[in-house]
Structure formats: C-alpha cells, structure tokens
SEDREN-494683 format. One record per residue (C-alpha): residue in one letter; x, y negated, z. Coordinates in Angstrom, 2 decimals. Example, Ala and Ser with C-alpha at 12.3 -4.5 7.8 and 13.67 -1.06 7.14 Angstrom:
2
(a,(12.30,4.50,7.80))
(s,(13.67,1.06,7.14))
//
This chain:
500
(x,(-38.89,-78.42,39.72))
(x,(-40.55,-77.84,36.32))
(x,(-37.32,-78.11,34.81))
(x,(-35.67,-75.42,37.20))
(x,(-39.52,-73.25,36.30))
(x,(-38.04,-73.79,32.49))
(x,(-34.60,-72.44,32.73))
(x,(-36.02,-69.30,34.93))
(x,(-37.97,-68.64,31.81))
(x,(-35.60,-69.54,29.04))
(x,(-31.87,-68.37,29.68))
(x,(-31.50,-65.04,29.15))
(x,(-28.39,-64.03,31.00))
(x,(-29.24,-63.31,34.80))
(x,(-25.80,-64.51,36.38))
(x,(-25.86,-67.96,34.35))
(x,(-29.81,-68.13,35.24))
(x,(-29.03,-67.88,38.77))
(x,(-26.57,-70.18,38.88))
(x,(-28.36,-73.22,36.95))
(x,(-31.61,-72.63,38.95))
(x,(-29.40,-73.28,42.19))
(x,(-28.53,-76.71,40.29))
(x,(-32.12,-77.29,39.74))
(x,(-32.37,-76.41,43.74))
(x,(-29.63,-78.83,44.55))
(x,(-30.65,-81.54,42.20))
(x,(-34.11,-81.12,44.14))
(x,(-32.33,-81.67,47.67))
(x,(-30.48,-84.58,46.54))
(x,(-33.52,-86.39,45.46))
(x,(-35.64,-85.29,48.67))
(x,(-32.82,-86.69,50.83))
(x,(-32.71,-90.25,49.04))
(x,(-36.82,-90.12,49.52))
(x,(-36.37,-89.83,53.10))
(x,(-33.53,-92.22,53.54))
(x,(-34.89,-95.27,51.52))
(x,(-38.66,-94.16,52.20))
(x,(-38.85,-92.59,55.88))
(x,(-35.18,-94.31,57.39))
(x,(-34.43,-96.86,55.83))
(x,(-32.48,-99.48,58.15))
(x,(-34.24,-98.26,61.19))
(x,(-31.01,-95.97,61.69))
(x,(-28.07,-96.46,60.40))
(x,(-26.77,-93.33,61.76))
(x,(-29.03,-91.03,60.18))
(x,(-29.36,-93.34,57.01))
(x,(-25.61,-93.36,56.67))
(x,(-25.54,-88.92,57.25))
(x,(-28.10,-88.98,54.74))
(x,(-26.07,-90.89,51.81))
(x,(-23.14,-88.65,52.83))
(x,(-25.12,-85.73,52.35))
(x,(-25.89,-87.16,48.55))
(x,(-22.01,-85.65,47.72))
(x,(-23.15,-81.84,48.46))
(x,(-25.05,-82.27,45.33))
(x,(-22.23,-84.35,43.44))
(x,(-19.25,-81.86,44.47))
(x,(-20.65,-78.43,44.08))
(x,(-22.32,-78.82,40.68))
(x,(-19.57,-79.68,38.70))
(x,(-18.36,-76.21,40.22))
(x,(-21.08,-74.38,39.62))
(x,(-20.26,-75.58,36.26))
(x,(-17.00,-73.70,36.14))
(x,(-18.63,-70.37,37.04))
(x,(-21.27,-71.13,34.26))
(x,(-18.60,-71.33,31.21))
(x,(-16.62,-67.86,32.61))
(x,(-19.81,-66.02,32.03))
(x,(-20.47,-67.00,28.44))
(x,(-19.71,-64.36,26.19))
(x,(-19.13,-61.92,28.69))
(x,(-21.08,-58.78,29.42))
(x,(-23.95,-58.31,31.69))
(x,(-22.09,-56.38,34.11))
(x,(-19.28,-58.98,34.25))
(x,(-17.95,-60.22,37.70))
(x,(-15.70,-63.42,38.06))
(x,(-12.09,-63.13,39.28))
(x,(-11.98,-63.04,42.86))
(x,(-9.35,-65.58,42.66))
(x,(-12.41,-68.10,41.66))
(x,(-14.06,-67.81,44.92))
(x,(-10.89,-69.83,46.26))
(x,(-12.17,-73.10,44.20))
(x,(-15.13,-73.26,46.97))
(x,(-12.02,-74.20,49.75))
(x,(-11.48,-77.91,47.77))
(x,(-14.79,-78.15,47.31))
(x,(-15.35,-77.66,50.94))
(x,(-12.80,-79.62,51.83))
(x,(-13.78,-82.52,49.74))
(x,(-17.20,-82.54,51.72))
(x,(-15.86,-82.15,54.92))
(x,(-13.88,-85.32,54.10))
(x,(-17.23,-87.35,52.79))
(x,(-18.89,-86.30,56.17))
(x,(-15.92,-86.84,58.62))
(x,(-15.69,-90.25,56.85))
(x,(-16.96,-92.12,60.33))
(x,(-13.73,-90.87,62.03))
(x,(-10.95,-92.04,59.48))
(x,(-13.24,-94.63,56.36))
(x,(-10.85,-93.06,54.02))
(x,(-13.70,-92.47,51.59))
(x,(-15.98,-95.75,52.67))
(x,(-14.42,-98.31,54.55))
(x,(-17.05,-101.06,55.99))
(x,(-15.69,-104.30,56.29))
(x,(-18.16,-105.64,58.60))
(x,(-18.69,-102.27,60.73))
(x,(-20.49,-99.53,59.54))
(x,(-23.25,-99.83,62.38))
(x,(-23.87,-103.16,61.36))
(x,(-24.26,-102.61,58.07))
(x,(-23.28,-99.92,56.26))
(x,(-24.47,-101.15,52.68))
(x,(-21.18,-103.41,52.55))
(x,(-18.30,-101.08,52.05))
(x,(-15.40,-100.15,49.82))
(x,(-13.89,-97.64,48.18))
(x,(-10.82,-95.56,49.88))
(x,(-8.69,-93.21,48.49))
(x,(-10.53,-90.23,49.17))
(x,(-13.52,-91.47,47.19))
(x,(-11.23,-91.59,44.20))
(x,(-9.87,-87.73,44.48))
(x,(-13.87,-86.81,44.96))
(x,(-14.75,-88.79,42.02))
(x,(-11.83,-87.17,39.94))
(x,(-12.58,-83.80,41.35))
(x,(-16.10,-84.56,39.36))
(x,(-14.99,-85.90,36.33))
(x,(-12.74,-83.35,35.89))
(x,(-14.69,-80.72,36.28))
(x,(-17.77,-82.56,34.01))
(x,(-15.13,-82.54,31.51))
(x,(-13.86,-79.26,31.59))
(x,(-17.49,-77.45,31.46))
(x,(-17.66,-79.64,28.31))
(x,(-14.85,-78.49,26.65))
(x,(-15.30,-74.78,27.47))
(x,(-18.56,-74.86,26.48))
(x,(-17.39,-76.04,22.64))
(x,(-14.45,-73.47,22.85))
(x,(-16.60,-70.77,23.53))
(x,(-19.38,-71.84,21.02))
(x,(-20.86,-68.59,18.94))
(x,(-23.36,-70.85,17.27))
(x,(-22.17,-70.28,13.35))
(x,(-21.52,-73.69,11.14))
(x,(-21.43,-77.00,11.30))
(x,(-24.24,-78.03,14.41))
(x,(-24.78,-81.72,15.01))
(x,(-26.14,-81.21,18.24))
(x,(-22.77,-80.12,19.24))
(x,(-21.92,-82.78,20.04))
(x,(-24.58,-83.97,22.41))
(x,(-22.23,-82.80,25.58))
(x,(-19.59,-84.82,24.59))
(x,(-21.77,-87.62,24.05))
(x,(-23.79,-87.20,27.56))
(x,(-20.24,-87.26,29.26))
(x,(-18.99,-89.96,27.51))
(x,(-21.86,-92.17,28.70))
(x,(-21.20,-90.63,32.47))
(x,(-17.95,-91.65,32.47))
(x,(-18.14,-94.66,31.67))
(x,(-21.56,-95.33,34.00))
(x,(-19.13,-94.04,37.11))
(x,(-16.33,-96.08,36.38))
(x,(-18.24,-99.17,36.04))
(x,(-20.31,-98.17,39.41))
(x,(-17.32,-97.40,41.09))
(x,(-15.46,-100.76,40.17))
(x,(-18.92,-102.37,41.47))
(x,(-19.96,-103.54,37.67))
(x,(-23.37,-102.02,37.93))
(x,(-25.96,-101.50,40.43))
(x,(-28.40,-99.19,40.28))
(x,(-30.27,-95.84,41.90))
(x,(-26.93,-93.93,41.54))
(x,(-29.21,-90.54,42.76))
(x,(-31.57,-90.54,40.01))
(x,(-29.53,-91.49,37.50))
(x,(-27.19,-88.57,38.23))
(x,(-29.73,-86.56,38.08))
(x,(-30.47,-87.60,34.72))
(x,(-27.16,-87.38,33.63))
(x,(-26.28,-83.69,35.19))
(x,(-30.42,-82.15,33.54))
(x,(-29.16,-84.11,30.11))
(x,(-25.87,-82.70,29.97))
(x,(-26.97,-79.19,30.24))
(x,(-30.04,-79.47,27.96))
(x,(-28.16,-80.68,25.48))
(x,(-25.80,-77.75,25.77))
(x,(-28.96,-75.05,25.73))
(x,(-30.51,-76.98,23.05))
(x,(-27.25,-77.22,21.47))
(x,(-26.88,-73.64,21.66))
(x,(-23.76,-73.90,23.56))
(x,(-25.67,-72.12,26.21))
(x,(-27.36,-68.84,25.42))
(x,(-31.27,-68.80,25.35))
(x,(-34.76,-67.91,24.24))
(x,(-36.12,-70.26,22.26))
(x,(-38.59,-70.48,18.98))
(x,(-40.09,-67.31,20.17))
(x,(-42.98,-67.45,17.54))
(x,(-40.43,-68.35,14.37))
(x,(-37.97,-66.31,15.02))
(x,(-40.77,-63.05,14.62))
(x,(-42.79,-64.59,12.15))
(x,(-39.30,-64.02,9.72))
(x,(-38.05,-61.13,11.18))
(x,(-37.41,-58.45,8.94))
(x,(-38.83,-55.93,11.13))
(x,(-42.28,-54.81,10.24))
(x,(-44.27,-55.42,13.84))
(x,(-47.14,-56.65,15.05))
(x,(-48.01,-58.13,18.59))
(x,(-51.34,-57.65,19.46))
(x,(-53.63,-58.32,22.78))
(x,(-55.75,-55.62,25.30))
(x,(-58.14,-55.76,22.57))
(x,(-55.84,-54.45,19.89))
(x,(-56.34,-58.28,18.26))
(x,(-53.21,-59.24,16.51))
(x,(-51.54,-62.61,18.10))
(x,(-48.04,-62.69,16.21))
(x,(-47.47,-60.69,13.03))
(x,(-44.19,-60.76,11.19))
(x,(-43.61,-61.42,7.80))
(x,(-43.41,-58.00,6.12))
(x,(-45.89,-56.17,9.08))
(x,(-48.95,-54.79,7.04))
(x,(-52.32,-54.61,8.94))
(x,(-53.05,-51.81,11.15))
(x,(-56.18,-50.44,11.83))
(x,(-57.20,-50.35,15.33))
(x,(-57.73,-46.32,15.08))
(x,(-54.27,-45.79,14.29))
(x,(-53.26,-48.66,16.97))
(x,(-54.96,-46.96,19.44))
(x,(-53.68,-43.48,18.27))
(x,(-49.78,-45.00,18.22))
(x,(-50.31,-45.43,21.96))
(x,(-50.00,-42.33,22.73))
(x,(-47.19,-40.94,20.63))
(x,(-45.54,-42.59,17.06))
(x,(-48.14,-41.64,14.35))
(x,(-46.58,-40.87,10.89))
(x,(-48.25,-43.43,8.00))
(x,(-47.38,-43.63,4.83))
(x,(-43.48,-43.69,4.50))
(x,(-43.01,-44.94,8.44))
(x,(-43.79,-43.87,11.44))
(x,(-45.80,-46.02,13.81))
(x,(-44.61,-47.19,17.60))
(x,(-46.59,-49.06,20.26))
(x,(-45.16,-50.41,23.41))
(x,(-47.41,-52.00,26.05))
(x,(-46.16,-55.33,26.88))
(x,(-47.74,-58.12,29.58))
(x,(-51.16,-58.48,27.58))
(x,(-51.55,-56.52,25.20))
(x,(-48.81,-54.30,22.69))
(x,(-46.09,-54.88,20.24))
(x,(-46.55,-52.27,17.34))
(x,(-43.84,-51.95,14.78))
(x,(-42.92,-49.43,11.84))
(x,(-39.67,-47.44,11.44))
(x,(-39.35,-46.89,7.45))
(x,(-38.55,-43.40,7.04))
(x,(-38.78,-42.97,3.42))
(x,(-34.94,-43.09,2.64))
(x,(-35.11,-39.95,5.42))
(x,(-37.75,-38.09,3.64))
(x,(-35.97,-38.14,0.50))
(x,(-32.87,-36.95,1.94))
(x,(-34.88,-33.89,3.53))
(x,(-36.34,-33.07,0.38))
(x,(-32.73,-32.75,-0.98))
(x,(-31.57,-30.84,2.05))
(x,(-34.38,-28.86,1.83))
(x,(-33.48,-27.98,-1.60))
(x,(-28.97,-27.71,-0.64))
(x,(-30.67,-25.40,2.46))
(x,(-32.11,-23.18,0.08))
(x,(-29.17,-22.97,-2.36))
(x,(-27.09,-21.93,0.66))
(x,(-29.21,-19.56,2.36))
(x,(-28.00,-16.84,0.01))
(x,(-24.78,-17.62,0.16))
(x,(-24.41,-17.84,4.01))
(x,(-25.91,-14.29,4.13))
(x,(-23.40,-12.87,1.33))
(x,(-20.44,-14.67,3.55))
(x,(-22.30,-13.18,6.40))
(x,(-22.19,-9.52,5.44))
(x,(-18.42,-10.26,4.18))
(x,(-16.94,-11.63,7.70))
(x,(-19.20,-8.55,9.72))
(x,(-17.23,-6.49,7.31))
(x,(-14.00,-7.61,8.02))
(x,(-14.88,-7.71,11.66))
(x,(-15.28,-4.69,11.67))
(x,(-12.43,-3.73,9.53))
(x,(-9.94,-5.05,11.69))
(x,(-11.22,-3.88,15.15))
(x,(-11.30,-0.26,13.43))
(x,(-7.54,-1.01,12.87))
(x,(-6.43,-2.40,16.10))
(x,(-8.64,0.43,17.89))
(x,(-6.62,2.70,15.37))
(x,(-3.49,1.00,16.24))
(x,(-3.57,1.07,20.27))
(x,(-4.66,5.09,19.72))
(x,(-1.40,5.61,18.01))
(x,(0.41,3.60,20.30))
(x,(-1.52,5.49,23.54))
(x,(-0.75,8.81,21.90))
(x,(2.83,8.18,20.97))
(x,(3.20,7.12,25.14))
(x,(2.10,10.36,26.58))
(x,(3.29,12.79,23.08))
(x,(5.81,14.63,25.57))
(x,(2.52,15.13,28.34))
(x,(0.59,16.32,25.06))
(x,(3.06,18.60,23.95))
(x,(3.47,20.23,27.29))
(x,(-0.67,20.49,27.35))
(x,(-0.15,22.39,24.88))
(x,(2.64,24.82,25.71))
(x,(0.60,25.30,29.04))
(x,(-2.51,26.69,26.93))
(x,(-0.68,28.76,24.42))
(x,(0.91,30.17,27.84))
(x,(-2.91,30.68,29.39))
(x,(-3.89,32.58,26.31))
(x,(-0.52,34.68,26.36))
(x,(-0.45,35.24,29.95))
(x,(-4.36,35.09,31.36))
(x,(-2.97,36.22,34.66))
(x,(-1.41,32.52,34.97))
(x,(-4.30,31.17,33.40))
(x,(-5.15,29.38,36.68))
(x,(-1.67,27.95,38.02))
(x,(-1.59,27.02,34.11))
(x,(-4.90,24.86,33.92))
(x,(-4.36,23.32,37.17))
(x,(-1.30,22.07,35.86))
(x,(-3.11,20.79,33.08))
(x,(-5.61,19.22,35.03))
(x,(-2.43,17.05,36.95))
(x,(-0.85,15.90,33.07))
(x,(-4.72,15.69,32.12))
(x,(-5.14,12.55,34.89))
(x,(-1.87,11.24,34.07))
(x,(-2.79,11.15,30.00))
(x,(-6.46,9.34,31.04))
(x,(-5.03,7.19,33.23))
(x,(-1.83,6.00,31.20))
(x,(-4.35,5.24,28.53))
(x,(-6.37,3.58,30.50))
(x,(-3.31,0.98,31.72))
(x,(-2.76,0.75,28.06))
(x,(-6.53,-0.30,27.58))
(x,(-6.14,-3.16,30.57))
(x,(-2.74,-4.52,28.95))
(x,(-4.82,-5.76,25.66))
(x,(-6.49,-8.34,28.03))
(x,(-3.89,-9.71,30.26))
(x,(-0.40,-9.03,31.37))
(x,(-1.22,-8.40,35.15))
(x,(-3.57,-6.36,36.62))
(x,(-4.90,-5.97,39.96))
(x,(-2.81,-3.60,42.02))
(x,(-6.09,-1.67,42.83))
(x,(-5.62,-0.30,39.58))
(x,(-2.30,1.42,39.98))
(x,(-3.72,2.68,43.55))
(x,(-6.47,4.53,41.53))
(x,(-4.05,5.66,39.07))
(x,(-2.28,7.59,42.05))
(x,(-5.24,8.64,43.93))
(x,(-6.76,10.77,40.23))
(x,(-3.30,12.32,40.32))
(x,(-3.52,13.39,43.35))
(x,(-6.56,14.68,43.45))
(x,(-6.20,16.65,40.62))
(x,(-2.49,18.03,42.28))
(x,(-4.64,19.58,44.96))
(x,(-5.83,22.25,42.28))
(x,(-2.24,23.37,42.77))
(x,(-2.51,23.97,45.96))
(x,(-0.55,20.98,47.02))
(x,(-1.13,19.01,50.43))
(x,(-2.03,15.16,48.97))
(x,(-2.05,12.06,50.96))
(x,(-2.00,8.60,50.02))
(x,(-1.67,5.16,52.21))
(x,(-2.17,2.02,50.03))
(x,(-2.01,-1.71,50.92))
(x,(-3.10,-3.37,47.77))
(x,(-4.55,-6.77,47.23))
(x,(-2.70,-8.53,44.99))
(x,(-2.06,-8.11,41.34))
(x,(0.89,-7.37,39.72))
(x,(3.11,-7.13,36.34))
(x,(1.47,-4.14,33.87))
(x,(5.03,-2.88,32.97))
(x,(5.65,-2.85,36.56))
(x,(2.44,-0.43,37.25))
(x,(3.24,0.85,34.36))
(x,(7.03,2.27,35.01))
(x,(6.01,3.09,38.53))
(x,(3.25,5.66,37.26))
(x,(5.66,6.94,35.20))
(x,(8.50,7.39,37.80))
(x,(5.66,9.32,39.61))
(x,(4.61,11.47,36.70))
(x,(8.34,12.61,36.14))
(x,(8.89,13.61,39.52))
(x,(5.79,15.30,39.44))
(x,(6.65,17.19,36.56))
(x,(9.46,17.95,37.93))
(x,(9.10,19.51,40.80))
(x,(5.45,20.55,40.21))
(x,(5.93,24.84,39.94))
(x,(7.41,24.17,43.56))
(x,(6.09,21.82,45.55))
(x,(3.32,22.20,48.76))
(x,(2.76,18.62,50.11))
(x,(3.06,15.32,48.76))
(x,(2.55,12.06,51.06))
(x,(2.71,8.44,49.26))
(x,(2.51,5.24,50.52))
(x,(2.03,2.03,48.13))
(x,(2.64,-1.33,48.86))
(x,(1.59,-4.22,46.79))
(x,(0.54,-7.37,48.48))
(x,(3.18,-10.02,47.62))
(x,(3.28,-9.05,43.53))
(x,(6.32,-6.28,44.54))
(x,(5.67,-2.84,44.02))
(x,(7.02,-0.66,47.11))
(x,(6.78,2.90,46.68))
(x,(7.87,5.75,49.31))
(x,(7.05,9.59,48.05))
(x,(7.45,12.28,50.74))
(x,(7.53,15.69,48.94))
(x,(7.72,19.20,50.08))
(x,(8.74,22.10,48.32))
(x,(9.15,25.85,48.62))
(x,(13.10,25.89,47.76))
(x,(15.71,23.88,48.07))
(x,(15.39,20.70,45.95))
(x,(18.68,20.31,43.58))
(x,(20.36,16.83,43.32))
(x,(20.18,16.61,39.85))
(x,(16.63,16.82,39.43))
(x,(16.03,13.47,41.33))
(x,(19.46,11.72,40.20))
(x,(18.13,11.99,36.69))
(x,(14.97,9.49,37.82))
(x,(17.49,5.88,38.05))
(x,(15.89,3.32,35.66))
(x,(17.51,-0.05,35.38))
(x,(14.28,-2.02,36.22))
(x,(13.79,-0.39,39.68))
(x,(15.47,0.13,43.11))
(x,(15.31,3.99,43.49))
(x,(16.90,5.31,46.93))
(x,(16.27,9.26,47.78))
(x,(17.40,11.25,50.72))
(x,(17.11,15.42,50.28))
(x,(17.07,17.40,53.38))
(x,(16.79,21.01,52.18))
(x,(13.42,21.94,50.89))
(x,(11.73,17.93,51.44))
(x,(12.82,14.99,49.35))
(x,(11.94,11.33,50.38))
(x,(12.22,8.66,47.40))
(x,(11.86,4.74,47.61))
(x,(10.67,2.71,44.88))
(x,(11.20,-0.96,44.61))
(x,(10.30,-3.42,41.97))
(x,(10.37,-7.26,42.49))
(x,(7.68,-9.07,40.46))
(x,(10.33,-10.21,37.58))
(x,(11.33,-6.61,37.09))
(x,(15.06,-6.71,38.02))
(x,(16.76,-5.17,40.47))
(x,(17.90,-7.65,43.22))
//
C-alpha cells in the first residue's frame, strides 16, 4: 500500500499512474486472498481454499498485461489513447482465467492425483498451466524489452540493466517452481519480483518520474526561490539572489520590475515559488529600437505625404478618366441639349416644348452616368436600378405632355451592359418619336437575370416603319407591331447577351 501511496506521488504521466496503482491494487488482493486462505481457511474447506488459490492467477495474468499498456504510453503525449485493437488482448486474458477457475470441471491446469477434495495440495501440472505460465513470461519479457527500446535516458546507465536482471532471476525462479525444484510462498515472492521489476525500471529511468526534487532546483539555471506562508525561503536555486520580503510580498500581486528582471510569484501548496525573468538583453534592444524608431519617424511621415500624394493623384485621374468616358457616352444627348437651347433663345415661343425636351435627355444624361458610376464596382447590378432609370424618364416625359405608365417586376440583378443597352434602346425611341407622341405604357421584367421589355406608345400621326426598323441591335430580341398612330415593341435579352 505504501508502495502504491509512492507511485501516486512520483510518476508523472496520469495514464501510466493509473495503470501501475491498479497493480499496486491487485498486488494488494493477491496477498489479502493468500491471508485468508492459509490464515482464516486453511484445510477446513477445501472448496473455498482451492477458489481461493485459483483466484491467486487474476493477479498473475492481468499484470503482465497491464504491462503492455504501460510501454505504449511511454513517449507518447498526454492526450494519447491506445489502439482500440489493444482492448482485444483482455479476451486471452479472460480466457486464460476462465480456464484457471473452470479447472474443477476438466484438471487441465491442476490435475490431483489423489482427488482434489481430498487433498488438493498434491497435484500436477496440465497443459493449460503451461500456456498461462508462457502467457506470463512472455509478456514479463516483452515489457522488458520495450521498456529498453524506448529508453530516453541519454548515455551509458548501469541501472539499465536492472530489468533484465530482475527477469532473469524470475525466470529462472518459475521454471524451477514449476518443475517442483523449489518450494516456497510463491504469492509473496511474486510480489517481490513484479514491485522489483518495475522499481528498477523507474529508478532506472526507463519509466518517467519525479525524483531528486531538491537537486534538481538547487542547480537549475533558473533564478527562483521557493519560499513558505511566511515568505521564509525553503529551496533556493543556485543563481536566485535574495529577495526582500517587501518586494516578495509586492510580486504577489503583479511581476515587479528589479534591477534588470522582472519578478514573478506563484502561490503553491504552502507557501510561493518566486523566480526572475532577465530582461536586460530586452532593454537593450528597446533602447536601440527606441533610437531606429526615431530615425524612422521622419521618414515614415515624408513617405507618408508622398503615397497621400499619389493617392490622390491617381483618383483625380481615374475620376478624370470615367468623366471623359461618361461624356463621350451621352456627346450626341449633349449636343442635342444644346441645339434645343440655342432653339429656346431663337424661338422663345417654343421655349417650353424646348426645355421639356431637355428635361427628358437631362434624366437620360444623369442617369446613364449614373450606370456608368455603378459599373466601376461590379459587373451586375440590381435590376431595381434600371427600373429607376425608367421611372426618372418618365417622369420627366410628362413635362411633354405625355401619358406615362410603368409596371415593373424586378428582384433580381442583372448584366450592366444588359441595363445598359436596354436604357439606350429606350432613349432612341424616345428621341425618336418624342415631338409626336401622347402616351407611353412600359412594362419591365427582370426576375430570372433576363431583361423583358414591352413599350406601348401613342402618337399623334402615323408612325413610319423606318423609324422603329432602324432600332435592331445584335445583342437583343426586338419584335414591333405598328397599327397606325400606336407602336408596340418587345425587348428581350437573355442574361449572356445573345440572341437565342
């Protein structure tokens, strides 16, 4: 039990812990089951004396497992699970037990000669007893052997060899038991054997552990202190310089700048651990940044002032170039702005028909510009914006005292060029037919990434062929039907632009 206390305290990985305090546990059962069958049983019954010695193999089978699990955590991560495929080595085990305790029914692991309720003390060996006994050899040996190959401990370590050694001797102790050449307390002096063979691999160093606690910081080369409640130092490494219990205190709360370090405290069970982090290789390097920082200051601002400057430069020519490209677009609108005016001031009893005119290429101008503005972001728009392209034209087409009405369906977006080329199909027959028309009824359709368009127009006169014909662009379905003085159109583009 105090050896089981030991290796709770001493190995430091929690899977390979657990799994040698359940061999402490085990080794613990095993010797409280031979107390009660030699002290409590005896030969008063056989039965339960006999179940008793049986039960001695959970102990003897399982361990050397638990063994096997031990070496496949050893070098491996905390978070490190064993193959599920290991879980299936439990099934011989079990088997091998069920065997030992089902060995009333068929003696093939004890066979008494003279009846085992008579006396079960005189027996033999069957072949069963054999495959246990190799199962545990086997498994001894290969813990042994994994344990050396996955040694970290640097050099040449004598100790080393104290596994081998340990298993040697148990070898040899079982064969001669088994052959009958010794006899002896077989319980306790596997116990001995199974505690000395892994001691000697955690002293060893075969297994990972804590050990030489007090050494190991006296040499450190980390400059800490361990200290009690009392801020009285217990354990003070090598190159640790005394602390004042002000500053201790002080540390407590946050790290405390001294000297060249800085100053930590942790609270620990009874008392601190204080150590210093040397920062002076830190402060020198700040000095020279500080010094780089300044020489750089007055250059960043100079680069500063140079990239604002070009910044600037080139949005001024990209605003420059999309106003050139906006004007060239809607130069023939422009022109005819102006022919309108210079006919106003000629002619002021037109002046009104004239500016209302104006007003209708006005929208058109603001609007294609503004289509021109959305294209710099993306190449589709929503179709919302080519519905309020149409509904500013034809609000402004009112001033010529022409009936407007528009019926949109418009919630998807589409292709700019698309919007694009259908505001201008709408703009040209606008233009054309503007000195004549009375009514104007357009319904848009947009919801699939098409572009329907259907223009009902009225005029005053008869509409002539030509003046529609002349509207065909490649990129577009355009079907019209003229029925005196009205005109219907159709407008169809597919999303890709072509005509299907």
């Amino acid at each position: 039990m105090a050896w089981c206390v030991s290796l709770n305290r001493r190995i430091m990985k929690k899977q390979i812990r657990q799994i040698l305090v359940s061999v402490g546990v085990m080794l613990i059962i095993w010797l409280t089951v031979r107390v009660c069958k030699w002290e409590f049983i005896g030969d008063a019954d056989t039965t339960i004396g006999r179940y008793c010695w049986y039960a001695y193999y959970i102990a003897m089978i399982f361990i050397p497992l638990l063994g096997v699990f031990v070496v496949s955590y050893i070098g491996k991560p905390e978070n490190y699970k064993t193959p599920s495929w290991m879980n299936y080595l439990f099934i011989p085990a079990a088997l091998l037990l069920l065997c030992v305790f089902t060995n009333d029914f068929h003696e093939m692991v004890f066979y008494f000669p003279v009846g085992k309720d008579i006396d079960y003390d005189v027996y033999e060996y069957g072949i069963m007893y054999f495959v246990v006994m190799a199962w545990i050899i086997f498994l001894s040996i290969y813990f042994v052997v994994m344990l050396l190959k996955k040694s970290r401990t640097p050099g040449k370590n004598p100790l080393k060899s104290m596994p081998c050694f340990v298993i040697a001797v148990a070898v040899v102790f079982w064969v001669l038991y088994s052959v009958m050449r010794i006899k002896c307390d077989l319980t306790a002096i596997d116990c001995i054997i199974i505690i000395s063979l892994i001691e000697s691999a955690i002293q060893s160093g075969l297994l990972p552990s804590n050990s030489n606690y007090k050494e190991l910081f006296t040499i450190s080369t980390v400059a800490a202190q361990i200290v009690d409640d009392d801020y009285k130092p217990r354990f003070t490494s090598s190159s640790a310089q005394p602390i004042s219990e002000k500053l201790m205190r002080s540390a407590e709360i946050e790290p405390v700048k001294y000297q060249n370090s800085i100053l930590h405290s942790k609270r620990i069970s009874g008392g601190y651990v204080l150590w210093y982090d040397d920062i002076s290789t830190i402060i020198d390097l700040q000095e020279k940044l500080q010094e780089i920082q300044e020489q750089l200051s007055a250059n960043n601002e100079l680069l500063k002032a140079e990239v604002e400057l070009k910044k600037q430069k080139i949005k001024a020519e990209e605003k420059s170039k999309l106003y050139d490209r906006i004007a060239k677009e809607v130069s023939p609108q422009i022109s005819k702005v102006r022919e309108y005016l210079n006919q106003a001031n000629h002619k002021p009893e037109l002046a009104k028909s004239l500016i209302s005119k104006i007003c209708v290429i006005g929208a058109y101008i603001k609007r294609r510009g503004n289509l021109l503005l959305l294209g710099e972001e993306s190449s589709e728009i929503s179709a919302k914006e080519l519905e309020y392209c149409l509904k500013e034209s034809l609000d402004n087409l009112n001033l010529c005292d022409t009936i407007t009405s528009l019926d949109s369906n418009c919630e998807a977006t589409v292709l700019l060029k698309n919007a694009v080329l259908v505001y201008d199909l709408y703009e040209k027959i606008v233009e054309a037919l503007l000195s004549d028309m009375n009514a104007m009824l357009i319904r848009l359709s947009c919801n699939t990434g098409d572009i329907s368009l259907r223009i009902q127009i009225g005029c005053n006169q008869k509409i002539a062929e030509e003046i529609i014909s002349e509207l065909a662009v490649s990129e577009a379905i355009i079907d019209y039907e003229i029925q005196d003085e009205d005109v219907m159109i159709d407008v169809f583009i597919s999303r890709g632009g072509k005509v299907q």
